[in-house]
MIMARKE-161056 format. One line per field, with one value per atom (N, C-alpha, C): residue number from 1; residue in three letters; atom name; x, z, y. Coordinates in steps of 0.1 Angstrom, whole numbers, plus 5000, padded with zeros to 4 digits. Each point is the difference from the previous one (the first is absolute). Example, Ala and Ser with C-alpha at 12.3 -4.5 7.8 and 13.67 -1.06 7.14 Angstrom:
<rs>
n	1	1	1	2	2	2 $
res	ALA	ALA	ALA	SER	SER	SER $
atom	N	CA	C	N	CA	C $
xx	5132	4991	5009	4996	5009	4992 $
zz	5078	5000	5000	4993	5000	5008 $
yy	4943	5012	5012	5011	5011	5011 $
</rs>
This chain:
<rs>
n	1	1	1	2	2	2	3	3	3	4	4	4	5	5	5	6	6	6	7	7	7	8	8	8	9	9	9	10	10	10	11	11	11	12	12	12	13	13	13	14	14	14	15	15	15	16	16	16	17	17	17	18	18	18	19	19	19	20	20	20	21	21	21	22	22	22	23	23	23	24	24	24	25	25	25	26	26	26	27	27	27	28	28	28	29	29	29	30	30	30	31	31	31	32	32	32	33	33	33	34	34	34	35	35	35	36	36	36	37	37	37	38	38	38	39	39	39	40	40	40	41	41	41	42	42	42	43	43	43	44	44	44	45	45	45	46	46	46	47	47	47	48	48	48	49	49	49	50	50	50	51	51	51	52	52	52	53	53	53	54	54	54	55	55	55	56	56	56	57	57	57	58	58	58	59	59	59	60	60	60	61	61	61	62	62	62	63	63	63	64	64	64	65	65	65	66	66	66	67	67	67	68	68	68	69	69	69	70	70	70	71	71	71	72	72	72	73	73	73	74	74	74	75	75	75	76	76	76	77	77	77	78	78	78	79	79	79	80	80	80	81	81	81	82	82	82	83	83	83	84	84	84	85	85	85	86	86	86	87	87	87	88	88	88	89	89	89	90	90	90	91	91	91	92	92	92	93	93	93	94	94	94	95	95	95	96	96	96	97	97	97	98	98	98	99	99	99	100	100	100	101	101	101	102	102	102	103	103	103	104	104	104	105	105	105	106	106	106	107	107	107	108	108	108	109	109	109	110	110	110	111	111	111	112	112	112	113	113	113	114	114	114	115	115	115	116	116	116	117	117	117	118	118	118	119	119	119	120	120	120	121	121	121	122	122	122	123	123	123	124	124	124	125	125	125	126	126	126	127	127	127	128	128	128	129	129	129	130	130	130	131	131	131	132	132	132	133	133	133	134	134	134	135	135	135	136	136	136	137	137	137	138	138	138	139	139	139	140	140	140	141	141	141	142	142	142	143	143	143	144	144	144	145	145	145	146	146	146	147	147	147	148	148	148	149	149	149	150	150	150	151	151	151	152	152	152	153	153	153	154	154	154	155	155	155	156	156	156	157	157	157	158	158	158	159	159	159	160	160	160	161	161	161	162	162	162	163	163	163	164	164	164	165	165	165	166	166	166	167	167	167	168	168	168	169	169	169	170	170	170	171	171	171	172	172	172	173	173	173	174	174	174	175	175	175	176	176	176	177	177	177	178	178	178	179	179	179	180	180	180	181	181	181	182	182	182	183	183	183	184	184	184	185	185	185	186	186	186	187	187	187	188	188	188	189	189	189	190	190	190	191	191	191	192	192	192	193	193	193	194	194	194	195	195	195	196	196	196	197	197	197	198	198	198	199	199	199	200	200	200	201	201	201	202	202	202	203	203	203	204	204	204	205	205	205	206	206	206	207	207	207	208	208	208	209	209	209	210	210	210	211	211	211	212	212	212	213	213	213 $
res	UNK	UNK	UNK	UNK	UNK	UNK	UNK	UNK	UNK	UNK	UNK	UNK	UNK	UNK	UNK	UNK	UNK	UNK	UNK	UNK	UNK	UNK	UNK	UNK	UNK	UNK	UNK	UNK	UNK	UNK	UNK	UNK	UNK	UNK	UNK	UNK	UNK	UNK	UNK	UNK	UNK	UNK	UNK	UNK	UNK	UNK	UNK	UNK	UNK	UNK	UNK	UNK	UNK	UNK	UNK	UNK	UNK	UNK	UNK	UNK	UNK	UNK	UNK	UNK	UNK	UNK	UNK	UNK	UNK	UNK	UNK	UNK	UNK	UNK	UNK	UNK	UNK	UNK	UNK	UNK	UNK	UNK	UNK	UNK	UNK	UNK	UNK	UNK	UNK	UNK	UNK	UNK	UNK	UNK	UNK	UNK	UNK	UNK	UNK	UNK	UNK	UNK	UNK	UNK	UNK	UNK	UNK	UNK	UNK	UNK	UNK	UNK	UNK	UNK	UNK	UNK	UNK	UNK	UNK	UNK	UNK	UNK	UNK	UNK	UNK	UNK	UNK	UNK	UNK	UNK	UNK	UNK	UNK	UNK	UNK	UNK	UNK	UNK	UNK	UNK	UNK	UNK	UNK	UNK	UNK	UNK	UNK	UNK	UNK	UNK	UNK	UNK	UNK	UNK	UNK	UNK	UNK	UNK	UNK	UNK	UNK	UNK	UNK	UNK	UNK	UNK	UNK	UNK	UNK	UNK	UNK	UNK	UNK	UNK	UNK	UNK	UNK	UNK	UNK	UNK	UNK	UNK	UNK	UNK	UNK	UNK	UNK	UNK	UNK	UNK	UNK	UNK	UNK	UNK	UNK	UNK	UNK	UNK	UNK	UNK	UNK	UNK	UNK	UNK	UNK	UNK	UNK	UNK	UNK	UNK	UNK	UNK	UNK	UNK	UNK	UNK	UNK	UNK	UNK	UNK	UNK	UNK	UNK	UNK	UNK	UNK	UNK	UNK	UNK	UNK	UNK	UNK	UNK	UNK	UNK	UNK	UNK	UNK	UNK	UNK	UNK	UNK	UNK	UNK	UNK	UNK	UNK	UNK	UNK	UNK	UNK	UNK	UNK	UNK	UNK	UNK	UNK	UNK	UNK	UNK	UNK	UNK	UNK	UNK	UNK	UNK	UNK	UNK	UNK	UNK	UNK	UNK	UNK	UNK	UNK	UNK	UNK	UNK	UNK	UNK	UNK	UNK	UNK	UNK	UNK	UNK	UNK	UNK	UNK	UNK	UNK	UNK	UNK	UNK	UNK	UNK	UNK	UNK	UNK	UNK	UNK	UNK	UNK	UNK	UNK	UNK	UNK	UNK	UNK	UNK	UNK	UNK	UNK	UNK	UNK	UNK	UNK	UNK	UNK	UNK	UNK	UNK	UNK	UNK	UNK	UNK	UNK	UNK	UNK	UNK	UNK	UNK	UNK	UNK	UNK	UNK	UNK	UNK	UNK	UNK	UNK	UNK	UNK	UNK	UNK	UNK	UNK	UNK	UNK	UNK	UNK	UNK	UNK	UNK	UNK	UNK	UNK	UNK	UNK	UNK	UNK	UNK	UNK	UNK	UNK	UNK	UNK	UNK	UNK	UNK	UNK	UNK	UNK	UNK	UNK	UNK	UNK	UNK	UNK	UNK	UNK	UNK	UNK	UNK	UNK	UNK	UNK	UNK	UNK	UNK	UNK	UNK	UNK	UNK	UNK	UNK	UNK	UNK	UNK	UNK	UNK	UNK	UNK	UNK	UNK	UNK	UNK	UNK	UNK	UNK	UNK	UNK	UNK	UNK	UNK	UNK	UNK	UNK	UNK	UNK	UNK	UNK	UNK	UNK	UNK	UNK	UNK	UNK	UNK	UNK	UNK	UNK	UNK	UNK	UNK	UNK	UNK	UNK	UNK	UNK	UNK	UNK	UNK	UNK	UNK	UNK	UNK	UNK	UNK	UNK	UNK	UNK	UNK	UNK	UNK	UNK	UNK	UNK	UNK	UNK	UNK	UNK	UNK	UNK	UNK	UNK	UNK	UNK	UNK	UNK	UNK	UNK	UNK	UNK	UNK	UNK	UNK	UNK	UNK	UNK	UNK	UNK	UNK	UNK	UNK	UNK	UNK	UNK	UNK	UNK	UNK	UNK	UNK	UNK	UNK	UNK	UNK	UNK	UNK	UNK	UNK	UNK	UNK	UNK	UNK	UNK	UNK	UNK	UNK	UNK	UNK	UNK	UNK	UNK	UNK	UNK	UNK	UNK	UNK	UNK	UNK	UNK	UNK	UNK	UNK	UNK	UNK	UNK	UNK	UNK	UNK	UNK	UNK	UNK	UNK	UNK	UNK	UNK	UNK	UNK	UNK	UNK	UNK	UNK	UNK	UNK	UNK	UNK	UNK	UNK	UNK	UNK	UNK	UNK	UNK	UNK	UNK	UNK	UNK	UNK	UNK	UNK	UNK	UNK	UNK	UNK	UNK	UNK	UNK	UNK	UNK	UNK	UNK	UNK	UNK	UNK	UNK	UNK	UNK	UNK	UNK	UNK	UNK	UNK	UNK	UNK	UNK	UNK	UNK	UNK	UNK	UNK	UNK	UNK	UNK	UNK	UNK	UNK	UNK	UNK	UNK	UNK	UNK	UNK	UNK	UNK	UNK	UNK	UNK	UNK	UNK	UNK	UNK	UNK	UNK	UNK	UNK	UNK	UNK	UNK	UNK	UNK	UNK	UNK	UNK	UNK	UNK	UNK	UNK	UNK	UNK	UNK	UNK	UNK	UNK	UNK	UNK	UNK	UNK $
atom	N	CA	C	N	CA	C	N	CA	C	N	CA	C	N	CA	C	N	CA	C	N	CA	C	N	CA	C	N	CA	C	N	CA	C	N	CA	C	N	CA	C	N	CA	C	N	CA	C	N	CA	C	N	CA	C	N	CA	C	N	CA	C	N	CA	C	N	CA	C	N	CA	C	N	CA	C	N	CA	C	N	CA	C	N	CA	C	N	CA	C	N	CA	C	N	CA	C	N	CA	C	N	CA	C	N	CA	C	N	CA	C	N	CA	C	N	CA	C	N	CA	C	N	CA	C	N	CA	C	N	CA	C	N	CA	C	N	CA	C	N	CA	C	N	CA	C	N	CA	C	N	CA	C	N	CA	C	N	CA	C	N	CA	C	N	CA	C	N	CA	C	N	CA	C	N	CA	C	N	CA	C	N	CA	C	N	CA	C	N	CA	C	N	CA	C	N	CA	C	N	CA	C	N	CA	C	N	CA	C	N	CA	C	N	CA	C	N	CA	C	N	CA	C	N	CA	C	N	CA	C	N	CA	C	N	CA	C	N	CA	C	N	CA	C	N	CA	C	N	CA	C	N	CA	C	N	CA	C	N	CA	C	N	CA	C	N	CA	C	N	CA	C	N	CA	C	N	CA	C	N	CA	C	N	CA	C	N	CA	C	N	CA	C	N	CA	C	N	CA	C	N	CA	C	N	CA	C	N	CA	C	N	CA	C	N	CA	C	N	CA	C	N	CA	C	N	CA	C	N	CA	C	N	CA	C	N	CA	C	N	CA	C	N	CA	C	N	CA	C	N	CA	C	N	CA	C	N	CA	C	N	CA	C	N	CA	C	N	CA	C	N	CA	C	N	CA	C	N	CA	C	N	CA	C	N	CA	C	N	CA	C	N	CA	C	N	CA	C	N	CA	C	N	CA	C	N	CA	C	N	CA	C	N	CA	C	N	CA	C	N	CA	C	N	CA	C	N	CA	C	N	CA	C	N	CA	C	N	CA	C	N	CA	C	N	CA	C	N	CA	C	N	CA	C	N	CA	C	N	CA	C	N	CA	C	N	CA	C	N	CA	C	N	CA	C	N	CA	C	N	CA	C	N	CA	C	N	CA	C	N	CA	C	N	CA	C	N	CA	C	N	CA	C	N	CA	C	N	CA	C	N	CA	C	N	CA	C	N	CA	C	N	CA	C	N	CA	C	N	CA	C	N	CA	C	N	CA	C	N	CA	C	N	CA	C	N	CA	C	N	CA	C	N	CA	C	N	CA	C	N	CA	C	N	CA	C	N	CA	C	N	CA	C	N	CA	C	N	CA	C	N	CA	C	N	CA	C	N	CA	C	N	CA	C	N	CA	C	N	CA	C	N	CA	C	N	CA	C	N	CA	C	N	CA	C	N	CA	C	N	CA	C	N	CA	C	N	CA	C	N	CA	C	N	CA	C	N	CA	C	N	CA	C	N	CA	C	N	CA	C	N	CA	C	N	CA	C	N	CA	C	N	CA	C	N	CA	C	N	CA	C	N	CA	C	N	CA	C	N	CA	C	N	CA	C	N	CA	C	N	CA	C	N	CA	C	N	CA	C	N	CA	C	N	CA	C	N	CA	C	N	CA	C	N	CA	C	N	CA	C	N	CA	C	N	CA	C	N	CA	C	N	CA	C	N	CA	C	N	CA	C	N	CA	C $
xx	5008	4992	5009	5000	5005	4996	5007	5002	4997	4987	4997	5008	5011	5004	4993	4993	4994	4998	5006	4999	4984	4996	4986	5004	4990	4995	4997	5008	4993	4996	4984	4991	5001	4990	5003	4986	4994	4995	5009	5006	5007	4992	4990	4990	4993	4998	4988	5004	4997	5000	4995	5008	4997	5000	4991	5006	5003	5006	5006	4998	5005	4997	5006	5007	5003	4994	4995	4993	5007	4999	5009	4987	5000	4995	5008	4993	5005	5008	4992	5001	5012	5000	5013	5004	5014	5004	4998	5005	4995	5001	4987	4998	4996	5005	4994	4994	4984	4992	5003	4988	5002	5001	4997	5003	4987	4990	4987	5004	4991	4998	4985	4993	4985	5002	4995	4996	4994	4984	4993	4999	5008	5005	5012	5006	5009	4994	4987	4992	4993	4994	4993	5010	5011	5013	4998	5004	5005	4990	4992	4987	4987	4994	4989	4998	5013	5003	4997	4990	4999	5012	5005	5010	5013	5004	5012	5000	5012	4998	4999	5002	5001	4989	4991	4985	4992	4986	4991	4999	5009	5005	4994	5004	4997	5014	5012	5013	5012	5009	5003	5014	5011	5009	5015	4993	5011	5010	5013	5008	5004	5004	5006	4996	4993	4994	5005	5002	5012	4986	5010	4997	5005	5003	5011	4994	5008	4995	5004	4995	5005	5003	5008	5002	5012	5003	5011	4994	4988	4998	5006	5000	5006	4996	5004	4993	5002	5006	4996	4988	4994	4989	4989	4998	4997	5001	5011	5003	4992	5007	4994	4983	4996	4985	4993	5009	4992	5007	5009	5002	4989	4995	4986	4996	4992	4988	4996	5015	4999	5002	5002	4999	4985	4992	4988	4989	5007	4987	5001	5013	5006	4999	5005	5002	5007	4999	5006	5013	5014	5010	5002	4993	5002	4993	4990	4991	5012	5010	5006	5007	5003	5011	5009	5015	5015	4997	5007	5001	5015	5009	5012	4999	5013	5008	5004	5000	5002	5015	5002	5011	4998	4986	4994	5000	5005	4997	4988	4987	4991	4992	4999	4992	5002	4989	5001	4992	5002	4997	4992	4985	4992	4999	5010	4999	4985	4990	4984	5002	4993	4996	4988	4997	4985	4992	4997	4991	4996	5011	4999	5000	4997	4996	4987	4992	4989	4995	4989	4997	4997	4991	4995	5013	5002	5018	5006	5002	5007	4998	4989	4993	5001	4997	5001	5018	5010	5012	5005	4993	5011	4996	4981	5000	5005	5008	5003	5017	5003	5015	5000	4992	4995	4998	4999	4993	5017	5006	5011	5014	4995	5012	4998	4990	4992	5005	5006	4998	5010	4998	5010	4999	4987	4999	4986	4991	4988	4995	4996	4993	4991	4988	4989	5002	5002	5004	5011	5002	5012	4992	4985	4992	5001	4998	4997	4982	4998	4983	4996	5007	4992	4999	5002	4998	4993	5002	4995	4991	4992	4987	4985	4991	4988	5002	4993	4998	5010	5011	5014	5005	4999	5011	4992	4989	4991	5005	5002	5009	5014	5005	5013	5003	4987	4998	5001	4986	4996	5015	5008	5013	5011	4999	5011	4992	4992	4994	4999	5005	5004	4991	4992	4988	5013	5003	5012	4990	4988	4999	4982	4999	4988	4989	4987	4989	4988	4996	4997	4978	4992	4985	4996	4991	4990	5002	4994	5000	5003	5015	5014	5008	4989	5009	5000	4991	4998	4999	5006	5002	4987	4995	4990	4994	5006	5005	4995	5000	4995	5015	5011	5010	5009	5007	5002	5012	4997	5011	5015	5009	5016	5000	5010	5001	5010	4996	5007	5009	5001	5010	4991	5009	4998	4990	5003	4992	4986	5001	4989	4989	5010	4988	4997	5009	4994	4998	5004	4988	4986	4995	4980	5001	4991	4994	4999	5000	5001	5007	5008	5009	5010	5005	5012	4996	4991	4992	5005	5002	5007	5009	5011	5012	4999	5003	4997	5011	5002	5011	5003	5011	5000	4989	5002	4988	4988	4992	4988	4998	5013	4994	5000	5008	5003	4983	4997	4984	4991	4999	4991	5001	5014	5001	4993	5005	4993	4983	5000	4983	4995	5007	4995	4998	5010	4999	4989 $
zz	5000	5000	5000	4990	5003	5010	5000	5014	4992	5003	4998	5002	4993	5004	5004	5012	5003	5009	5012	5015	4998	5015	5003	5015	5006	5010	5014	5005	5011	5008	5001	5008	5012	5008	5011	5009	4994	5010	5000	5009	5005	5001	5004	5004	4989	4994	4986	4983	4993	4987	4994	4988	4997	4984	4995	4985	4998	4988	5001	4985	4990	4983	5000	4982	4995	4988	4997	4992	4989	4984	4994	4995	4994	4994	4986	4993	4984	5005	5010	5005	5014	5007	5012	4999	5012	5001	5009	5003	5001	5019	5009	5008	5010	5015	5004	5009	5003	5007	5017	5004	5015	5000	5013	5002	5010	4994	4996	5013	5014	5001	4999	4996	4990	4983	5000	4985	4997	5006	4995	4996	5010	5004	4987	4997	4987	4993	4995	4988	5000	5010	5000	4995	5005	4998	4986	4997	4985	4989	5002	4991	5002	5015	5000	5012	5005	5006	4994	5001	4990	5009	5006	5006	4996	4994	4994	4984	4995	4988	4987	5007	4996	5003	5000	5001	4994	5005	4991	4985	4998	4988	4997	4988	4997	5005	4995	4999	5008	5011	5004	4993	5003	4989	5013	5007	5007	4996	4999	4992	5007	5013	5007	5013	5001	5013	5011	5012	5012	5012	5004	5005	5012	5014	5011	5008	5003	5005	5011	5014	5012	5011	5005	5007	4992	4991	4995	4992	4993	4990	4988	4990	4984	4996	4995	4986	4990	4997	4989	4998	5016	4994	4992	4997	4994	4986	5001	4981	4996	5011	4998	4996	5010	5003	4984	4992	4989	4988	5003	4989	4998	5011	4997	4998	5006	4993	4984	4995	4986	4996	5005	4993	5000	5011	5003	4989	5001	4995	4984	4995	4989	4996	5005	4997	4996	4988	4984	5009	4991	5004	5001	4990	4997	5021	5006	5008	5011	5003	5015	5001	5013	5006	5003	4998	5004	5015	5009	5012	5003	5008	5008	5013	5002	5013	5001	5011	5002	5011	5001	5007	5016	5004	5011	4999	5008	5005	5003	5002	5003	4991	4993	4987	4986	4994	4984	4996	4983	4990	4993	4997	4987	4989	4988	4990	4992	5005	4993	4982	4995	4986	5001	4987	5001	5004	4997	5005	5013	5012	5010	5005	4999	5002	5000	4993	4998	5019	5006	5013	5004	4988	5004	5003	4989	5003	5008	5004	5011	5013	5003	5011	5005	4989	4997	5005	4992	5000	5015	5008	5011	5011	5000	5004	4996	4984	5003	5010	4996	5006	5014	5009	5014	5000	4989	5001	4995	4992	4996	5011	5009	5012	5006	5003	5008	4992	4980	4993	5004	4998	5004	4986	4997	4986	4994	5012	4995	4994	4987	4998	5007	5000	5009	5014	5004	5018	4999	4993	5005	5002	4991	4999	5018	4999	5015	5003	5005	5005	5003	5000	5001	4990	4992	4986	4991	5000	4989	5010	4998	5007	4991	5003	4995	4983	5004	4983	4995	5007	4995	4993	5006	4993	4985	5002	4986	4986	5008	4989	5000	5009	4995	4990	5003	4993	4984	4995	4991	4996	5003	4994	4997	5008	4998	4987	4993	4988	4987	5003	4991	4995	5018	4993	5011	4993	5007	4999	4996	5001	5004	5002	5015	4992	5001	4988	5013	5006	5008	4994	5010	4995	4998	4998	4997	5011	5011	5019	5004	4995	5006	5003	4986	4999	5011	5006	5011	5013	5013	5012	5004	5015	5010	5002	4999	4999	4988	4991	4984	4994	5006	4994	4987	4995	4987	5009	4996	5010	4993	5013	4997	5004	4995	5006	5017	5008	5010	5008	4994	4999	4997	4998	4997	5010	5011	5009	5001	5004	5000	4988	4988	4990	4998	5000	4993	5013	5011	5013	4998	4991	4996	4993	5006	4986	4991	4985	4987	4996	5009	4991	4991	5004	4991	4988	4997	4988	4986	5012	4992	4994	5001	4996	4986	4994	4987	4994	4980	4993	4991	4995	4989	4994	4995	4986	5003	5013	5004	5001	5001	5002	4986	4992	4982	4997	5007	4987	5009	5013	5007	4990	4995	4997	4987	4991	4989	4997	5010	5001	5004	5009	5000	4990	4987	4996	4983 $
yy	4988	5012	5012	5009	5009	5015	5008	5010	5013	5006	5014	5012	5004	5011	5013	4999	5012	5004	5012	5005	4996	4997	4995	5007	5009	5005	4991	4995	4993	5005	4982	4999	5003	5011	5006	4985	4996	4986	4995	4988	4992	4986	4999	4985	4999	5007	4999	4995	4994	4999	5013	5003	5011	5004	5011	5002	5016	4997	5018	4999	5012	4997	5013	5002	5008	5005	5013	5002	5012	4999	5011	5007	5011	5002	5014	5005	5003	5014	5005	5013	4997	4994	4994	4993	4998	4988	4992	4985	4989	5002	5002	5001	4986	5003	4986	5003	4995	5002	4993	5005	4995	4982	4998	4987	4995	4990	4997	4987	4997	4985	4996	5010	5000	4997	4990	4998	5009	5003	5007	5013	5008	5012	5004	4992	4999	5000	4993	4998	5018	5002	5013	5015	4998	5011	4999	4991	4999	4997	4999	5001	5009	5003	5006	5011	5004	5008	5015	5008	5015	5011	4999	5007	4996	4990	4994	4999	5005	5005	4986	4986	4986	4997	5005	4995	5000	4999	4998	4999	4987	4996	4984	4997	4983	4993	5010	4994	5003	5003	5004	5002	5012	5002	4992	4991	4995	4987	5003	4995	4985	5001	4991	4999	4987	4999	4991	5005	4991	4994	4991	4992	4992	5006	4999	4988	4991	4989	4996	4994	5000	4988	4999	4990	4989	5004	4994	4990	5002	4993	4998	4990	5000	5003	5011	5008	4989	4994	4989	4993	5000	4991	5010	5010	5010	4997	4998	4997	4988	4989	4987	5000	5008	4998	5010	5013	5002	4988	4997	4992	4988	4995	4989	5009	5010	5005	5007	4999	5001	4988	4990	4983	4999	5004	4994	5006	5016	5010	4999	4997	5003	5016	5006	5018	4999	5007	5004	5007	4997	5002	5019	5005	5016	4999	4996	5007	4998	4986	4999	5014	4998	5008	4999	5012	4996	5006	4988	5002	4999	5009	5007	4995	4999	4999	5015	5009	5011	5007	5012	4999	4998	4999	4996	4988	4992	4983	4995	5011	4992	5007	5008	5003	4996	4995	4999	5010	4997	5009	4993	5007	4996	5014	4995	5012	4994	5012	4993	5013	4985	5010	5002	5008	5006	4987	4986	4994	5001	5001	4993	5015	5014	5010	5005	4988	5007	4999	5004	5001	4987	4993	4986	4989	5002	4984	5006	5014	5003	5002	4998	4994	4985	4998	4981	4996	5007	5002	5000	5009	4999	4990	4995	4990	4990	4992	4992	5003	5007	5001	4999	5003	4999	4980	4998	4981	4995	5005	4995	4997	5008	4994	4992	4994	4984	4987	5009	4987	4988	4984	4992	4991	4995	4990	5004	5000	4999	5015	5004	5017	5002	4993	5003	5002	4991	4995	5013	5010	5007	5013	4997	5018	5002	5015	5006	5001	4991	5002	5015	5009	5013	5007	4992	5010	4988	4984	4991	4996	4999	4992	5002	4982	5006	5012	5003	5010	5007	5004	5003	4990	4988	4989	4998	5000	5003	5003	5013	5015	4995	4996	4993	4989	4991	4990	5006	5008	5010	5002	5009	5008	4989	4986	4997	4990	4997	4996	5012	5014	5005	5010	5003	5015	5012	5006	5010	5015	5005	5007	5003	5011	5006	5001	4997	5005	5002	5011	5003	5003	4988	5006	5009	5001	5013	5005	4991	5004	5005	4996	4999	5015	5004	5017	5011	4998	5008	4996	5004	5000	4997	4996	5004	5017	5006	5018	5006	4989	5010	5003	5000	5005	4987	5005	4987	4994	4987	4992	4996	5002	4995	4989	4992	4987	5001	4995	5004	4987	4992	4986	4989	4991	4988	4991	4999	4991	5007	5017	5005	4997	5004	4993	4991	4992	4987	4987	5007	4994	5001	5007	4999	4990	4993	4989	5003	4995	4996	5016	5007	5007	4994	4988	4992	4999	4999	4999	5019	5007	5014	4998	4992	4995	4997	5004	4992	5000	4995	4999	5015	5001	5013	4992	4992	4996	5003	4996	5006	5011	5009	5016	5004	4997	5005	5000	4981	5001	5012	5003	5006	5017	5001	5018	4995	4989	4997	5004	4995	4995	5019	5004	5016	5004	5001	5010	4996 $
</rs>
């Protein structure tokens, strides 16, 4: 595995798992955000936060996402644990990720491409990496129950058969509130019954614009 040449900010938790990310954009340079032991709270910053200039977006313009690990675990089994899940899912080679060894000993590196930026896989994304440090042989027996359970495992089931993208109901579009709805993670959504069903393929969505127009 190779080693990220890149200063990384250390984690001011000590006891916690944690994520941090770097984001560039056309107009700056390459910035590193705080240091997240909220998934959610990460998903909200960087996607639907209206006070944060990375928000309220589909895509986030974040380049490299970290990932501090504790107690002296292997970061290898990290690797090990996506390398099945692209045997299992079969994800097109353009979609994986290069993952780094960093100059921190207990941090890696996920350089995400536009797929794995969009809000949905990247939600999906950091729960699995939260499941990837448990891995030993088995993929499943390695997910983290607080994220795969019941109707989540659904939607995992769903993506890893090759519907990688969000096709949201009629219903769907609007909040409790009246206001139009963000996706606000993965478990939250696709914890409702027959959301997994949103998941679909490019091909399903091509015929659906087809059929619009």
């Amino acid at each position: 595995m190779k080693t990220l040449d890149l200063d990384i900010s250390k984690d001011i938790y000590a006891d916690t798992d944690n994520f941090s990310y770097i984001t560039k954009s056309k107009k700056s340079k390459e910035s590193q955000g705080d240091w997240y032991s909220c998934r959610d709270s990460l998903q909200y910053d960087l996607y639907a936060n209206p006070d944060c200039s990375r928000g309220s977006c589909r895509q986030s313009r974040c380049k490299f996402l970290f990932y501090r690990m504790v107690d002296n675990e292997d970061i290898t089994n990290i690797c090990r644990f996506f390398n099945e899940f692209y045997r299992k899912s079969k994800l097109p080679r353009k979609f994986r990720l290069k993952i780094y060894k960093t100059k921190l000993p207990d941090v890696i590196a996920f350089r995400l491409n536009a797929f794995w930026r969009s809000k949905v896989r990247f939600s999906l994304l950091t729960a699995l990496i939260r499941s990837g440090k448990y891995f030993k042989k088995d993929f499943f027996r390695s997910l983290n129950r607080d994220y795969f359970y019941g109707n989540t495992d659904k939607a995992l089931t769903r993506f890893m058969e090759g519907n990688y993208y969000i096709r949201y109901s009629q219903k769907d579009q609007y909040d409790h509130y009246g206001y139009f709805y963000t996706f606000t993670g993965w478990c939250d959504y696709f914890g409702k019954a027959n959301n997994s069903n949103s998941l679909v393929s490019k091909k399903t969505i091509r015929a659906s614009i087809r059929k619009r127009k």
